[in-house]
C-alpha positions as CSV (number, residue, x, y, z in Angstrom):
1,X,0.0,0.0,0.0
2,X,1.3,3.5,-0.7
3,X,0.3,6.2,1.7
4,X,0.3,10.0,1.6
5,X,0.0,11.5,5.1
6,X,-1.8,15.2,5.8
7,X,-0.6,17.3,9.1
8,X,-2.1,20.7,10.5
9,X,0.4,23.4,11.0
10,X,-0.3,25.2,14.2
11,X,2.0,28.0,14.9
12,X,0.9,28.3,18.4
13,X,2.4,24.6,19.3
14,X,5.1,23.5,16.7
15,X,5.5,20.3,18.6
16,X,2.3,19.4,17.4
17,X,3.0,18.8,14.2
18,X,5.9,16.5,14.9
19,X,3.6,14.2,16.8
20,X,1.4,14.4,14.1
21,X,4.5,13.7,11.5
22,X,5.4,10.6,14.4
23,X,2.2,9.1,14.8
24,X,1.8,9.3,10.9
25,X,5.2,7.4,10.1
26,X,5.0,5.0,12.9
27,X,1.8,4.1,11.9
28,X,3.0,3.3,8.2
29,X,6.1,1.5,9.4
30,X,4.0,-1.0,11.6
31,X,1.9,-1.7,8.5
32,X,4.4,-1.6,6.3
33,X,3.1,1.0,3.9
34,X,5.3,3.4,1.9
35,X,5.0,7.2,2.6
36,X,4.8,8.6,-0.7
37,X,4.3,12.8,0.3
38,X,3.4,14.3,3.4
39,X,1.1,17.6,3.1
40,X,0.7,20.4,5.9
41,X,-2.6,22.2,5.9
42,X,-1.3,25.6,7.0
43,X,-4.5,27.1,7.9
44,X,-5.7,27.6,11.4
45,X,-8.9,29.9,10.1
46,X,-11.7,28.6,9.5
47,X,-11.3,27.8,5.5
48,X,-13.4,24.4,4.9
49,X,-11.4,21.5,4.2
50,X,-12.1,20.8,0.3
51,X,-10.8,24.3,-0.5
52,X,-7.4,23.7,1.2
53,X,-4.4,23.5,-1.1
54,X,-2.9,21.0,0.4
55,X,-6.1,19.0,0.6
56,X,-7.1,19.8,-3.1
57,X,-3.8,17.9,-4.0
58,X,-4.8,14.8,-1.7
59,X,-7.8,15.1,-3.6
60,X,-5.7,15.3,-7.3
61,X,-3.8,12.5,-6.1
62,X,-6.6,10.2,-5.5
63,X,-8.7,11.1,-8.4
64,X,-5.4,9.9,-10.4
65,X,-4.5,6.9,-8.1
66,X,-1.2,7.9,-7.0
67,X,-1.9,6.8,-3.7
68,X,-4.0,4.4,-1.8
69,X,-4.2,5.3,2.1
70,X,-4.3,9.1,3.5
71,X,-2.9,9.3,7.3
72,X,-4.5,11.7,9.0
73,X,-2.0,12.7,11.9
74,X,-4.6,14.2,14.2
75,X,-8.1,14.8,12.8
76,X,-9.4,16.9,15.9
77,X,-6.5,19.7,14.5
78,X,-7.1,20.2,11.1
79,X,-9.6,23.2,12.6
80,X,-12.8,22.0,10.8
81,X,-16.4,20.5,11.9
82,X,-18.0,17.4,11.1
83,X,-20.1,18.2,8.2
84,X,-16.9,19.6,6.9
85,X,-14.6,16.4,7.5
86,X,-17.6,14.0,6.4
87,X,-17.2,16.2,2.8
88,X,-14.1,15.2,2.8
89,X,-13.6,11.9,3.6
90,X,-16.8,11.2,1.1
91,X,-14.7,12.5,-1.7
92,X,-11.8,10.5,-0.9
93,X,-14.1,7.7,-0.7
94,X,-15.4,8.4,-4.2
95,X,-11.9,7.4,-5.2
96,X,-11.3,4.2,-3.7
97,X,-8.8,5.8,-0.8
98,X,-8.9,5.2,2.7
99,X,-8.2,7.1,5.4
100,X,-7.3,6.4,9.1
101,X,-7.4,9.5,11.7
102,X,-6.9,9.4,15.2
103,X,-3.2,8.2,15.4
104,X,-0.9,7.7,18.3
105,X,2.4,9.2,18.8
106,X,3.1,6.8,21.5
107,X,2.2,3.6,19.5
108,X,4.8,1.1,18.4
């Protein structure tokens, strides 16, 4: 499986990101998956998710194939709701990706 993983940039705590980054890698390691690209999501306003840059290229990505698992380093940071993320993931969906959220740093 090749995986692309998506991080949220928070300027406020930049460790955040590298547990994100951690979690992300770990994760692909334990199931063996190849990280293709990693993407940061740099927006901390409240832009929705599907016109993010970095999202619109997951999106590109897995409209063309190029990938077949999105990590999602920490869902609860990428500063959207649930209608929002449900968008999101439904589009994803529509392309035959997965996507797994909610991952531990601390997991080995």
């Amino acid at each position: 499986m090749i995986a692309q993983c998506l991080y949220q940039s928070d300027p406020k705590n930049l460790a955040s990101m590298g547990r994100q980054r951690l979690a992300c890698q770990r994760a692909a390691r334990k199931l063996q998956w190849g990280v293709q690209k990693e993407r940061i999501s740099e927006t901390n306003e409240p832009v929705p998710l599907l016109m993010r840059p970095a999202v619109k290229e997951i999106l590109q990505d897995a409209e063309q194939h190029r990938f077949d698992v999105l990590l999602i380093g920490n869902r609860d940071s990428l500063c959207c709701d649930a209608a929002d993320m449900e968008s999101f993931l439904t589009v994803l969906n529509s392309f035959n990706t997965v996507s797994y959220t909610h991952l531990r740093a601390h997991e080995t």
